[in-house]
N, C-alpha and C positions, 0 to 999 in steps of 0.2 A: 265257654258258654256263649252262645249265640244263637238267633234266628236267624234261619236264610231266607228269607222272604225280599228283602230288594229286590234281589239281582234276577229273581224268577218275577219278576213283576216288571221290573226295569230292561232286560232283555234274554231272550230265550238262548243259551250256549253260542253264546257270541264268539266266536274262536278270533286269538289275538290276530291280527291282521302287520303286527309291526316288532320289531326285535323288543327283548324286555331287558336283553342287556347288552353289553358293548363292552368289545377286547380290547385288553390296554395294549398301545402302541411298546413295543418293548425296541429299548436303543441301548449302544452299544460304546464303550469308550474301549480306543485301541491305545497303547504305550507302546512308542517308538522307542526309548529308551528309558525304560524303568528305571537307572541308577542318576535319573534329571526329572525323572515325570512323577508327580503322587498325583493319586485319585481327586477330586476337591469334595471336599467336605457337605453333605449334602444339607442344606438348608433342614430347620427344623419341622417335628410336623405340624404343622398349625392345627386347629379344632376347626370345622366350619362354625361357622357363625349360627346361633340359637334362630329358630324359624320364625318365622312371624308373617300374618299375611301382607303386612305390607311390602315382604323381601317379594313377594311372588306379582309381575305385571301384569297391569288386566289385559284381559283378551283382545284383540287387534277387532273392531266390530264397524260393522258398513252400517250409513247413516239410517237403513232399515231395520239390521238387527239393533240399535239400538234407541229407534224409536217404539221395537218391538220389547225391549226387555222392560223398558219403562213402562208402557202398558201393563205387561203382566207385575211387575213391581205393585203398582198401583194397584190391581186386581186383588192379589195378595196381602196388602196391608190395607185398604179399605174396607171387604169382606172378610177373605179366607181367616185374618189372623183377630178380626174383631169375633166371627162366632168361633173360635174357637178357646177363647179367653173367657166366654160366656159357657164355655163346658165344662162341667164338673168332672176332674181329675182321679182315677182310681192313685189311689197311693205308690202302684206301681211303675205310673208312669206318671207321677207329676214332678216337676223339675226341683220344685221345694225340695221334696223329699229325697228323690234322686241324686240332688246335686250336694246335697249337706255335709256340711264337716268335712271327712277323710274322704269322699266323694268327689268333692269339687275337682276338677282338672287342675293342670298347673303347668308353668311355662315348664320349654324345653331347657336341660342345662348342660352347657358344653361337659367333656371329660374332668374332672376334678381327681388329683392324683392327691396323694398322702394321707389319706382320710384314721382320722385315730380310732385306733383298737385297743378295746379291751378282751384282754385276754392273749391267747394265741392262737392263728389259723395254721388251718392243720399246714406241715409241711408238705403231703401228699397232693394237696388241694390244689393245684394249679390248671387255671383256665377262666373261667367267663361264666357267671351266672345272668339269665338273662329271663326278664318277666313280662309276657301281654297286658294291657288292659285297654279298656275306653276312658279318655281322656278329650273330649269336645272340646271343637277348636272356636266356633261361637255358639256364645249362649243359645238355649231354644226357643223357640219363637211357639212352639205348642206344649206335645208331650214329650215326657224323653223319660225311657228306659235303661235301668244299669248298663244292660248291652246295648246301647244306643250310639255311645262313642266313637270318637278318630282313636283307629290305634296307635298307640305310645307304647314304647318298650324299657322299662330300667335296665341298666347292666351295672351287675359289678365285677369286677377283673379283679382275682387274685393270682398271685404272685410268689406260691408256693411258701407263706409261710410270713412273708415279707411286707410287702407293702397290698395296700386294697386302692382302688380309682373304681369313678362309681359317675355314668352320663345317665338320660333322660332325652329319646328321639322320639317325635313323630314319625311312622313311616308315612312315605310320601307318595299316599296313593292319589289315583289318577282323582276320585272323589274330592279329596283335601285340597288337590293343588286349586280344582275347577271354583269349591268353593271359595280357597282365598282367592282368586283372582277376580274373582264380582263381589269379594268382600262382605257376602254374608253365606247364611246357609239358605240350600234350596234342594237339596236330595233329603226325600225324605226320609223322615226315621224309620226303623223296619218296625221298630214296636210300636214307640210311643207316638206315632201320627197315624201310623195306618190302621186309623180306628175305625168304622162307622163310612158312614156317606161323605164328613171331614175327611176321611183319608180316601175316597173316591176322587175329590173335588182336589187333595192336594196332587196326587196320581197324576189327574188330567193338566194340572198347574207344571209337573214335572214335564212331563211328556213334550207340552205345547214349548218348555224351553228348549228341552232337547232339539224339536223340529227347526226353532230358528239356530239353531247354531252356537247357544249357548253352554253346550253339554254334549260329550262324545260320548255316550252308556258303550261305543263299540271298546274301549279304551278301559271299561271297570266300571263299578258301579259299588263296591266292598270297601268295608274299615280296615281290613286285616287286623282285628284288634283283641282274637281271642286267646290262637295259641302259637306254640315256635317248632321248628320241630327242623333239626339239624340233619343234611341229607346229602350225599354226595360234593361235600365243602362247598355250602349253600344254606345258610340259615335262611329259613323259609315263614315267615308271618301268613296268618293264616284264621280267615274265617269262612262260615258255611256260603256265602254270598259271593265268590269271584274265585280267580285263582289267586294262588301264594304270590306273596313279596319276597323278593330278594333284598337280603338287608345284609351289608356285608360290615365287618367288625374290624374295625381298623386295628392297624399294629398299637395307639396309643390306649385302645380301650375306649374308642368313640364309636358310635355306628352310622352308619351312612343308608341309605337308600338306593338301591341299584336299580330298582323295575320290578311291574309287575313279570310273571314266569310265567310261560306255556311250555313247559321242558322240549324248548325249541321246536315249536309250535304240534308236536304231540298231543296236547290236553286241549280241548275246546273247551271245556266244559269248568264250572265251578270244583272243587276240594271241600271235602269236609274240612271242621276244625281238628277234626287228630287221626291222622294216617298212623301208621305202625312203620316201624323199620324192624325188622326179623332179625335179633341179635346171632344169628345164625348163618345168616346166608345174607344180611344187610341188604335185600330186596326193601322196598317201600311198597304197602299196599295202602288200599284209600277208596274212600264212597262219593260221588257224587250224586244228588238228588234235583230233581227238577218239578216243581209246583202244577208248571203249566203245561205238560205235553211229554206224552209217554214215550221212551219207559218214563217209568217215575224214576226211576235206581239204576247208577250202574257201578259195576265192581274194577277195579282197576291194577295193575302194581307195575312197578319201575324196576329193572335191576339195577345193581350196584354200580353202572354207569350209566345212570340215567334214563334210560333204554324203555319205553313202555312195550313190555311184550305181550298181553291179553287186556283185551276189554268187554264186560259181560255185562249183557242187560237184562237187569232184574222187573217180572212185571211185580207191581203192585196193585189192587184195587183201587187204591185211593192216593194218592201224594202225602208221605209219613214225614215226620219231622224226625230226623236220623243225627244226632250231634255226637254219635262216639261208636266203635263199633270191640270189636275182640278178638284174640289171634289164639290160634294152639300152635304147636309146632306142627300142626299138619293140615289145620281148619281155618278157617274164619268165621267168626259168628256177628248175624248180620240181627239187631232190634228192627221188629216194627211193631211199632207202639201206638196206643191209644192219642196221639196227639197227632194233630191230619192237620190240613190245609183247605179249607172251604172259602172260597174268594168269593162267593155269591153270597157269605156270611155281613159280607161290607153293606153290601148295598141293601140288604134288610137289616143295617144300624150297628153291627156287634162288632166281630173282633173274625181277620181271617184265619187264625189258629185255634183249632177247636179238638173238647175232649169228648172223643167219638165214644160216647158210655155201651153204644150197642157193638163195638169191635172187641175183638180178642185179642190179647197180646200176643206176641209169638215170636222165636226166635229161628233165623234161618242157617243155619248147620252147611258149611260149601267148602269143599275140596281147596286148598291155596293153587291147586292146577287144573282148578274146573275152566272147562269152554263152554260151558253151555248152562242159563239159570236149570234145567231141567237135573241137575248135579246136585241142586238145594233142597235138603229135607228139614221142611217146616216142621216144628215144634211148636207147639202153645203151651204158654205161660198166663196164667189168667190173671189182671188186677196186678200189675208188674211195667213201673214205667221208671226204668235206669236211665239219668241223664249221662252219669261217666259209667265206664266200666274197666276196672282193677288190672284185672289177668284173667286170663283162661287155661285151662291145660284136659289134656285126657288122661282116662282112668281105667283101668277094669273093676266093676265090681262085686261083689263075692258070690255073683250068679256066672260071670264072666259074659256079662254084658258091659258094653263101648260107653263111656259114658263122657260126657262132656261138661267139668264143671268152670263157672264165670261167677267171680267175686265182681259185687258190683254195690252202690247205695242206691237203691231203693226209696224213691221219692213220691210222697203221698203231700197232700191233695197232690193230683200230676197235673193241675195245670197252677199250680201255685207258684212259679218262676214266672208266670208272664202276669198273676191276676192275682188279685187279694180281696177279702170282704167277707170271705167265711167266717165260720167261726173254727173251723179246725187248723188247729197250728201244721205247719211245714213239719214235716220228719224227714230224713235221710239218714234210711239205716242202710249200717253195712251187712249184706246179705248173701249165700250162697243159692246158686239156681243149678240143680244139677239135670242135664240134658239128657236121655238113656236115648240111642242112638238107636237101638234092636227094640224097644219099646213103641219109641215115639211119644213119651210122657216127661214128662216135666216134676221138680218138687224144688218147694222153696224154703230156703229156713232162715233167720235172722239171725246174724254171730252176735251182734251186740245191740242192744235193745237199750233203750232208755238216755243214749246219745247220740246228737247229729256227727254225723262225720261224711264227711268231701272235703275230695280237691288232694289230692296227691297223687302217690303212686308205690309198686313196689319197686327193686332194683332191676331197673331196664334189662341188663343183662343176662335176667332171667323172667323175661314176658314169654306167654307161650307153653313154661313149666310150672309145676309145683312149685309152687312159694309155701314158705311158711310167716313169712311177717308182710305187712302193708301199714305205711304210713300213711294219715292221715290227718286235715287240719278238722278240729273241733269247734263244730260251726254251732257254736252259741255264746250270745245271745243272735240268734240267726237275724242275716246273713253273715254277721261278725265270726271271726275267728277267735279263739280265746287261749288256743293252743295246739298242742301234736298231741296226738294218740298214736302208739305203736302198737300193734293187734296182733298176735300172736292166730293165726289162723285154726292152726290145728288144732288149740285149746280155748280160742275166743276171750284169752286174758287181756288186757289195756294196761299198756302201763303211759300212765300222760303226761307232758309237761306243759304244766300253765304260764302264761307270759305272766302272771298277774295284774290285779289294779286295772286303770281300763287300757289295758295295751291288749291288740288286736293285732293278727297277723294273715297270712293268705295262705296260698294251697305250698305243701311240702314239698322239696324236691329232695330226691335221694342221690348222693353220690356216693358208688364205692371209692376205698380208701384206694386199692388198686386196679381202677377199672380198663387199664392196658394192658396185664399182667396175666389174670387167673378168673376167667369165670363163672367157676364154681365154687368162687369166695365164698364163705359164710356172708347172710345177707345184714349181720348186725354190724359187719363191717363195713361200714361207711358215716356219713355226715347226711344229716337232715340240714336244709339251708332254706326262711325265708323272709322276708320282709316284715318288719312290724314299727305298729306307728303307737306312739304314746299318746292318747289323745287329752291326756290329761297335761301333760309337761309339753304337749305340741312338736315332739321329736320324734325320727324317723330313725332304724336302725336295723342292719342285716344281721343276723343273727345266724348260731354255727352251732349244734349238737350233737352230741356223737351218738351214733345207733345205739352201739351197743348197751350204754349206762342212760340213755335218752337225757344227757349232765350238758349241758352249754357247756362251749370253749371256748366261746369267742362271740363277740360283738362288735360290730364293725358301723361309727354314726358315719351315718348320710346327711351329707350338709344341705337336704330341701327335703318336702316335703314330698313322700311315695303314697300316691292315691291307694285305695284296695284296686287288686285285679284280677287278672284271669289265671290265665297257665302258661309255666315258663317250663325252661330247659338248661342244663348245664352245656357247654362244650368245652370240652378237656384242652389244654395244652395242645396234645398231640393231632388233637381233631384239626384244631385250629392253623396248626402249622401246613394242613392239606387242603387249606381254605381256599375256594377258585377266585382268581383276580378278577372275574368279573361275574 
């Protein structure tokens, strides 16, 4: 979950101008006589050390720029931050609110090995659970929004049954490092500042640093703090606002920070928060959108080394706020939703995100080997604003009409992620939208009504086809999780597991039991895995389910405390053994 508004605000497809990674020097020991020579013993592996802004040096600054940044300093905390202290806070962006309880950030914590289980993890289970969120490296000085944050990643590493280690990293984006190095914050927030004429005045406060030398927007401008999504041995961080991070996972189950990625220098352009990888043919597709300068859209995909082989530009009418998109095995299905981007919206007082009541919703239907948007057959969907979307798959039917259906939740008020004050409560129901290809009509139906559900997924393996189950976390008392819902598709049954008491958890991840083996597994074969905090007892704990009896096996405490977050990703064992050294 995130707004891209920065980065289209802060710089127009800035394409990386400088490597995002670096190859390890590989050396060689020769044995003149192996029956006199042994290898030596390699030193252990140390953890780096927990981040802090103090580890990060200020910028090396001439006696100008830093008679300039003291100015704007002063400009900033005499004015900008007294009226905006003087502003009455919507709930959704005040820091009170924001920041409270299981909200708050928290420091980074090196690798922690031996962590005690109850229960048993499965023996199958071996690899890396790994989770996004926003975690703010200083307090805010105005508004600040859930998605507002530096992204932090939790890992936990099991160990096929054995042992669990469990770290806590900042990625270490080019944003984070600029702000520790002047020691406070001065990029603005995407939500909670870029309010009004305040967020015009903070804009222009950014900007005027940028030009003296304080800030390189050519370099990033993004948290990476939404979601992960494992791609050619390359864990990738990933928000709507920049491109991916490279975060590489150490042999001990620590993670490091490699660089921002331009899949060597291929991509100019921002990434949404969740590309697809086609369990089929492990291509990677993905959307980039842009606020300021048309296209507004464009469609993109990688082969399975790396390789960007088309890029398609989509027009839009207006700049859509685009955060998930849908795959068939043979399609891609593109949202554009009621939720726009009006930046002329600031400077007459409000909010640059706005719910365009006189548009249509529609969904755009496009070839996986389309060259040309002229290939996209637009559908309308009316009063239809999905922020995630499930699965997709095609269908014939009983007319022997093409039909395209996409499981998705269905979120009313739609701009209730960014704004509150109604009086209508948030819903997100889980929904079918079925596409008729030879019609060009649409129909919507609700599978389960009368509960929130987001944030999960079904078994990767089978994105693209028919499913019959989708896990889900049940998001009540909203935004809280309370528990898993397993949904039975074809019959819209729930069977649930509640954490109870006031324990709270985040979005589901699905692991099959054998996800190297057979992918035509039955899909109740696997483990649901995610985080949950006891806010009563003040303890944190990874939790393990088995699909098929939706019965815990396993609990696994974490010795700090795991904020809520965003979307995470499993990598297997085997993924990880093909992980790139750099």
């Amino acid at each position: 979950m995130h707004l891209s508004l920065s980065h289209h605000l802060f710089s127009i497809s800035t394409p990386s101008n400088h490597k995002s990674t670096t190859k390890t020097p590989i050396s060689c020991n020769i044995l003149l006589d192996p029956s006199k020579k042994t290898l030596p013993t390699p030193p252990p592996l140390l953890p780096p050390p927990a981040f802090s802004p103090e580890s990060v040096p200020p910028p090396l600054l001439s006696p100008v720029q830093k008679l300039a940044a003291a100015a704007l300093d002063a400009v900033e905390n005499s004015i900008l931050i007294k009226l905006e202290k003087n502003r009455k806070l919507n709930p959704m962006i005040d820091p009170a609110v924001q920041l409270e309880g299981n909200y708050a950030p928290v420091q980074e914590l090196p690798v922690q090995h031996g962590l005690e289980v109850v229960g048993t993890i499965p023996s199958s289970v071996q690899g890396v659970y790994l989770r996004n969120g926003g975690n703010t490296l200083f307090p805010p000085t105005a508004g600040h929004h859930f998605f507002d944050g530096d992204g932090m990643i939790h890992a936990v590493t099991l160990a096929g049954g054995k042992t669990a280690s469990y770290a806590c990293r900042f990625t270490k984006t080019n944003r984070l490092l600029a702000e520790a190095s002047l020691g406070k914050p001065f990029f603005p927030k995407p939500i909670g500042e870029l309010q009004g004429r305040l967020g015009v005045a903070r804009l222009a406060l950014f900007y005027t640093r940028a030009a003296v030398g304080l800030a390189d927007l050519a370099q990033g401008v993004g948290m990476a703090n939404v979601a992960l999504t494992y791609f050619n041995g390359r864990l990738l961080a990933l928000s709507e606002d920049d491109l991916p991070y490279v975060v590489r996972i150490r042999p001990d189950g620590d993670l490091e920070t490699i660089g921002r990625y331009d899949f060597d220098g291929q991509l100019g352009n921002s990434m949404i928060a969740h590309p697809k990888v086609d369990p089929a043919t492990g291509n990677l597709y993905s959307l980039s959108y842009n606020v300021l300068s048309k296209p507004h859209l464009k469609f993109f995909k990688f082969d399975t080394c790396g390789n960007m082989s088309r890029e398609v530009e989509i027009s839009l009418q207006q700049p859509t706020m685009i955060h998930d998109f849908a795959m068939t095995q043979s399609h891609v299905i593109i949202p554009d939703h009621q939720m726009v981007f009006k930046l002329s919206e600031m400077i007459r007082g409000g909010s640059p995100v706005v719910y365009d009541t006189n548009k249509v919703s529609r969904f755009g239907v496009m070839s996986k080997n389309a060259t040309h948007e002229s290939m996209i057959q637009w559908i309308d969907v009316p009063d239809c604003f999905c922020f995630h979307m499930w699965n997709a798959w095609e269908e014939v039917d009983d007319r022997g009409h093409e039909i395209v259906v996409v499981i998705n939740s269905c979120l009313t008020p739609v701009d209730s992620l960014y704004f509150s004050g109604g009086d209508e409560p948030l819903r997100a129901e889980l929904s079918e939208i079925r596409l008729n290809l030879d019609t060009g009509r649409s129909t919507r139906k609700v599978i389960v009504s009368g509960i929130n559900l987001e944030g999960g997924q079904v078994d990767k393996r089978q994105l693209g086809k028919r499913t019959r189950y989708v896990y889900l976390a049940i998001a009540e008392p909203w935004p809280k999780c309370s528990g898993i819902a397993k949904v039975d598709l074809s019959t819209g049954n729930v069977v649930e597991y509640l954490y109870g008491g006031r324990k709270f958890g985040g979005e589901v991840c699905f692991v099959p039991k054998n996800a190297e083996e057979d992918e035509d597994e039955d899909e109740e074969e696997g483990f649901l895995m995610s985080f949950v905090r006891d806010e009563e007892r003040e303890t944190s704990e990874f939790v393990i389910l088995k699909g098929s009896n939706m019965k815990q096996v396993a609990s696994i405490k974490i010795p700090s405390r795991v904020p809520y977050g965003f979307h995470g990703t499993f990598v297997s064992a085997q993924e990880l053994a093909k992980q790139s050294l750099f």
